[in-house]
N, CA and C of each residue as an Amber inpcrd file, in Angstrom:
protein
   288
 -62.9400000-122.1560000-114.0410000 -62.8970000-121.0780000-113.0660000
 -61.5420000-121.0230000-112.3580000 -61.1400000-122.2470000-111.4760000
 -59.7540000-122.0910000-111.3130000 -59.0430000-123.3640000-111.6040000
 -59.1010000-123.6280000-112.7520000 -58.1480000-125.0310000-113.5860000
 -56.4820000-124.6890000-113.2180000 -56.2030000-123.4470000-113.0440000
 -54.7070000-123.4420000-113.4810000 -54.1750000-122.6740000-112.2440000
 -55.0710000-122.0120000-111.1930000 -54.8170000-121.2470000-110.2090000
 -54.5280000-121.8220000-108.7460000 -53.9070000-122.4090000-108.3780000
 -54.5330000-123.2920000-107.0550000 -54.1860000-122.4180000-105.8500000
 -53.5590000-121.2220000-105.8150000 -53.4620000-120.6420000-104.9640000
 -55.0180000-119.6570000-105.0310000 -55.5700000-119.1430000-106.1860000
 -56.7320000-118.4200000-106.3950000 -57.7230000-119.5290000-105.8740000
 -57.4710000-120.7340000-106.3410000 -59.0450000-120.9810000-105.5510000
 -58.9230000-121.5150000-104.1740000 -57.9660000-121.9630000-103.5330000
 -57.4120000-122.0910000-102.1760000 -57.7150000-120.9300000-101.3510000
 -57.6690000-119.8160000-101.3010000 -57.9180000-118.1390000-101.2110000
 -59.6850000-118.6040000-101.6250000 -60.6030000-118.7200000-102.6410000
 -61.7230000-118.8230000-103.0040000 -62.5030000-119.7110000-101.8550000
 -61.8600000-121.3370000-101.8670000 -62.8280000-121.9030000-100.6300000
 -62.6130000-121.8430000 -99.4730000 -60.9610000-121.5870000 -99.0130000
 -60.9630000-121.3350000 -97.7970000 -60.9200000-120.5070000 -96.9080000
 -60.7640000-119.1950000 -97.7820000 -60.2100000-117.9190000 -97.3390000
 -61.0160000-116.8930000 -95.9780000 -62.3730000-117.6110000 -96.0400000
 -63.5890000-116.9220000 -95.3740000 -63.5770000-117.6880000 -94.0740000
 -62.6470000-119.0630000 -94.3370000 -62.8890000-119.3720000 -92.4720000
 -62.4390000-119.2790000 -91.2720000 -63.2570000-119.0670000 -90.5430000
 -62.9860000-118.0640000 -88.9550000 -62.5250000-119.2150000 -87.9560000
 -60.8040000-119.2140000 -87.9630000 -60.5040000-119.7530000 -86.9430000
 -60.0250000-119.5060000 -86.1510000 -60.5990000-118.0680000 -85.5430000
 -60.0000000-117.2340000 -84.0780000 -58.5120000-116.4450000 -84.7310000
 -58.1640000-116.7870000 -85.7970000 -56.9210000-115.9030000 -85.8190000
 -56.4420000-115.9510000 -87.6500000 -56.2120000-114.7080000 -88.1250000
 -56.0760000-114.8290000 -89.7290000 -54.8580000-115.1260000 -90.1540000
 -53.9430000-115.6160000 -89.1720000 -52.9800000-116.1810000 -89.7580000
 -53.4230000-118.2100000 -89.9070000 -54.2640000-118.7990000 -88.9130000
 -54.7480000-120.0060000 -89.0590000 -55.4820000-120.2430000 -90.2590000
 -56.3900000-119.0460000 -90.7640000 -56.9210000-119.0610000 -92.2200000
 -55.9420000-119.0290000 -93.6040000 -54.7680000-118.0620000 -93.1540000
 -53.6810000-118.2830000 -94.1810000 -53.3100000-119.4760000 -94.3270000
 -52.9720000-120.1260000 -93.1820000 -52.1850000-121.2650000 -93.2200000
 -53.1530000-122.3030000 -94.3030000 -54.4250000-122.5500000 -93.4660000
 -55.1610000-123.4000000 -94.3330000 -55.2630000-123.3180000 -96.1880000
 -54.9110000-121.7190000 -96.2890000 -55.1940000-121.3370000 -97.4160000
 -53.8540000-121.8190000 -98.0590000 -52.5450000-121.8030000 -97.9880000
 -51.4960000-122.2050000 -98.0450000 -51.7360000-123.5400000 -98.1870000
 -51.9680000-124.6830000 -97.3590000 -51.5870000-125.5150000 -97.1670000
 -52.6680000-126.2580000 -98.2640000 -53.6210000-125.9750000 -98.6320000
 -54.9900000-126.3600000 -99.4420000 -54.1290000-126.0010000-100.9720000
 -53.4230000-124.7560000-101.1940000 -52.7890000-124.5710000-102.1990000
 -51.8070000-125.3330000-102.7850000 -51.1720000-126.1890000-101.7270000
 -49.7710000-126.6040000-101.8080000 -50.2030000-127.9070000-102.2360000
 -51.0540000-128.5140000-101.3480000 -52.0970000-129.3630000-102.2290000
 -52.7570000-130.0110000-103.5380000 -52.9860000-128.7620000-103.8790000
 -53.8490000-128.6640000-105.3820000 -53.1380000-128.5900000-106.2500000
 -51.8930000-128.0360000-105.5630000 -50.4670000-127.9350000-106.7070000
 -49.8950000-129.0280000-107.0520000 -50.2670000-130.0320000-106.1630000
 -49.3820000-130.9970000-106.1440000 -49.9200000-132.3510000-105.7280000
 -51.1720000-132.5630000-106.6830000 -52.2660000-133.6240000-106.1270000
 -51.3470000-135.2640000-106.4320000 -51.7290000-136.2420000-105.7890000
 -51.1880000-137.4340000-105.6060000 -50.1800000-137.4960000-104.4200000
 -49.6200000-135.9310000-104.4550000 -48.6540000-136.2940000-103.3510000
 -48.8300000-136.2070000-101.7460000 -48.0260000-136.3420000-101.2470000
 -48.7470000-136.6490000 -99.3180000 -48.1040000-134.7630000 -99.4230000
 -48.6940000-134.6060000 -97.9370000 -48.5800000-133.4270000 -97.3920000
 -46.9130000-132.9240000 -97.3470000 -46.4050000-134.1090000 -96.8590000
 -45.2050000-133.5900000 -96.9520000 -44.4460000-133.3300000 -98.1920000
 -44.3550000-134.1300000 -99.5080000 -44.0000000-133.5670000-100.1990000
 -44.8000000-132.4010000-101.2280000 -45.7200000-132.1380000-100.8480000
 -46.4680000-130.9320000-100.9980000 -46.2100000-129.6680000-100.9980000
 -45.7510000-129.7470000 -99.9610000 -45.2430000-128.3550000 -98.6820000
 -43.4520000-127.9200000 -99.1220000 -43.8170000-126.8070000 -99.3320000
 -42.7120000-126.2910000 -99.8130000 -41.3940000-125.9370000 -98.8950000
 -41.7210000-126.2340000 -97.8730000 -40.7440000-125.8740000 -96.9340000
 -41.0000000-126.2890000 -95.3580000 -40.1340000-126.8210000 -94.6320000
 -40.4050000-127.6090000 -93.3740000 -41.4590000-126.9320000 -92.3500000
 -41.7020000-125.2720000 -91.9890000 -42.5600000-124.5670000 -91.5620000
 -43.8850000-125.0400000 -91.8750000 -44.2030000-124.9700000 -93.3520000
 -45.4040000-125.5280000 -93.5430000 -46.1550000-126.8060000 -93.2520000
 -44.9960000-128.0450000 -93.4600000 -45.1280000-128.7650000 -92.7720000
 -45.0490000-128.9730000 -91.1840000 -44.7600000-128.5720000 -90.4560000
 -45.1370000-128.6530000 -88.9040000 -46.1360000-127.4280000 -88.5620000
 -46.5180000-126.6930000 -89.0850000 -47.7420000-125.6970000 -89.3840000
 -49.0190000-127.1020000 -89.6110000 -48.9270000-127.8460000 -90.5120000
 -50.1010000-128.3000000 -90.8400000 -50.0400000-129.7730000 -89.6550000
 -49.2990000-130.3090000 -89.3860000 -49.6070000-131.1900000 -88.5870000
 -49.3730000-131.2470000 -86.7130000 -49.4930000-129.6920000 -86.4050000
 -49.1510000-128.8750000 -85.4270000 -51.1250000-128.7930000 -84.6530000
 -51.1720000-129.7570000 -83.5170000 -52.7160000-130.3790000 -83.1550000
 -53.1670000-128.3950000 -82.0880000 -53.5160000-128.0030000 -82.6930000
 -54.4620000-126.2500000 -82.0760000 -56.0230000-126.9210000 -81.8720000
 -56.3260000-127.2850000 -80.5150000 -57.6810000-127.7290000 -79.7820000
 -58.4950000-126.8110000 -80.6320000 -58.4900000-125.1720000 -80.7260000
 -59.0260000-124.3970000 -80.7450000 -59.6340000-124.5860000 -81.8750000
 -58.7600000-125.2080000 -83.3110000 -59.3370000-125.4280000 -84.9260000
 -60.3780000-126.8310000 -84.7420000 -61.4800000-126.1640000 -84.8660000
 -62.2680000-127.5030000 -85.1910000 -62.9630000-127.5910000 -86.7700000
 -62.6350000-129.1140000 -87.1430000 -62.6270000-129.5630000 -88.4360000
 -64.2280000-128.7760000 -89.4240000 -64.8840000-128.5350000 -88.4100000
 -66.6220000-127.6480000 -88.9940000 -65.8230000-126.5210000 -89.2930000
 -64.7210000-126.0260000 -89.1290000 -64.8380000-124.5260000 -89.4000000
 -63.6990000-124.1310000 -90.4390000 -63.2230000-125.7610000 -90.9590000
 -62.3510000-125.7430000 -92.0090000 -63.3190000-125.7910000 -93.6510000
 -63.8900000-127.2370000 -93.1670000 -65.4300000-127.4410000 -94.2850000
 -66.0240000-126.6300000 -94.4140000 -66.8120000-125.4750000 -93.2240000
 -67.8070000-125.1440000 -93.6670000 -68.0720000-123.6900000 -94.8620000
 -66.7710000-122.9980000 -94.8040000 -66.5140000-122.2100000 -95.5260000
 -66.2140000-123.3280000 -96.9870000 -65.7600000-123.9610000 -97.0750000
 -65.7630000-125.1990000 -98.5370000 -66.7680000-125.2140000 -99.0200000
 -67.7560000-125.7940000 -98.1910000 -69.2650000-126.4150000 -98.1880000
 -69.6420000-125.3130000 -99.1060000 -69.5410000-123.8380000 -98.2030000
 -70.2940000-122.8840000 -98.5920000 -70.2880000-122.0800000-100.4510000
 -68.5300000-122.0630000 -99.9550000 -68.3430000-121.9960000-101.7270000
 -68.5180000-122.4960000-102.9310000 -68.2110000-124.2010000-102.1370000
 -69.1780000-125.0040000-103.6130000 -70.3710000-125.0560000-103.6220000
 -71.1100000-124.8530000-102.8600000 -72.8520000-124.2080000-102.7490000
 -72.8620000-123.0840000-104.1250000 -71.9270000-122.3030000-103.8250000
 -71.9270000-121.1920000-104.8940000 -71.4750000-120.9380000-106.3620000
 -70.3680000-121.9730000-106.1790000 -70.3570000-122.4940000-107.8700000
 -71.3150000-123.2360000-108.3220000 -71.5710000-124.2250000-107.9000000
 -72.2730000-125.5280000-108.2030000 -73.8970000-124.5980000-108.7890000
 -74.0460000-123.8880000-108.2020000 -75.6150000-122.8010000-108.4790000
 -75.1210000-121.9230000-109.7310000 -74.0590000-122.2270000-110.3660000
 -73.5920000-121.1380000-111.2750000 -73.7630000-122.5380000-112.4700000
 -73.9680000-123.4720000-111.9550000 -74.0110000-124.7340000-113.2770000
 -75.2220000-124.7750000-113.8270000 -75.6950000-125.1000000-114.8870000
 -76.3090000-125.7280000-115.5230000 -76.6080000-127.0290000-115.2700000
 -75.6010000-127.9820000-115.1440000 -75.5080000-129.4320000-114.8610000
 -74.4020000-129.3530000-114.0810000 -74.3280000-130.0640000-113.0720000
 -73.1150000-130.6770000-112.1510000 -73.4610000-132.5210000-111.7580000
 -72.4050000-132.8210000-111.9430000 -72.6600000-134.3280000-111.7770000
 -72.0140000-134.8250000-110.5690000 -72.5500000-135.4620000-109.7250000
 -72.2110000-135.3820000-108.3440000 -72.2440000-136.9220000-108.4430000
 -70.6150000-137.7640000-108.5510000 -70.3020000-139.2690000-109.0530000
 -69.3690000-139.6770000-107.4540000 -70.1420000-140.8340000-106.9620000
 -69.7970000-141.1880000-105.8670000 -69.1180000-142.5230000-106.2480000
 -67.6720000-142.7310000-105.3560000 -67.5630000-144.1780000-105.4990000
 -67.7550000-144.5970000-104.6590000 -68.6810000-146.0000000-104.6010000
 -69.0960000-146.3980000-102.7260000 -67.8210000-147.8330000-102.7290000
 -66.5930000-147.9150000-103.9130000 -66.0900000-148.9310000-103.3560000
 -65.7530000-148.6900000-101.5530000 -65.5860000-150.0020000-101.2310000
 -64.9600000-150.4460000-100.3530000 -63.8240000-151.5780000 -99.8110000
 -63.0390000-151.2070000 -98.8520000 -62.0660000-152.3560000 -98.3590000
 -62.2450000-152.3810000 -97.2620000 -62.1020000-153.9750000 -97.0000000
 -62.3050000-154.9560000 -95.6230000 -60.7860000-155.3500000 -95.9650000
């Protein structure tokens, strides 16, 4: 569905969440993209440009972490119902 898109599905899970202002939803959508583009790496080298980075680690009281997930939550609710089989593989390692 989106193997090769990470800006399409960045836009797909996050695009619907309401955080008082649609440029805070861009951002997330951006920053989730920059991400997926570029998995293993930290945020900063992620981020294509220094804006984005102080965009994402820039503390707004107003964004609370339920209203980043819950639009996520909601979308993989909606693929996951489009499966046949989904395998839901937990690792419970741990470090002390």
């Amino acid at each position: 569905m989106f193997n090769e898109d990470a800006a399409l599905w960045a836009n797909f899970i996050f695009g619907k969440a309401q955080l008082g202002d649609p440029r805070r939803t861009q951002r997330v959508v951006h920053i989730a993209s920059d991400l997926a583009s570029n998995v293993g790496s930290s945020l900063v080298k992620a981020s294509a440009d220094p804006a984005s980075i102080e965009g994402a680690y820039r503390h707004n009281h107003m964004i609370l972490q339920e209203k980043i997930a819950l639009p996520g939550f909601q979308r993989t609710d909606e693929i996951v119902k489009q499966r046949p089989l989904v395998l839901a593989i937990q690792d419970t390692t741990g470090l002390s």
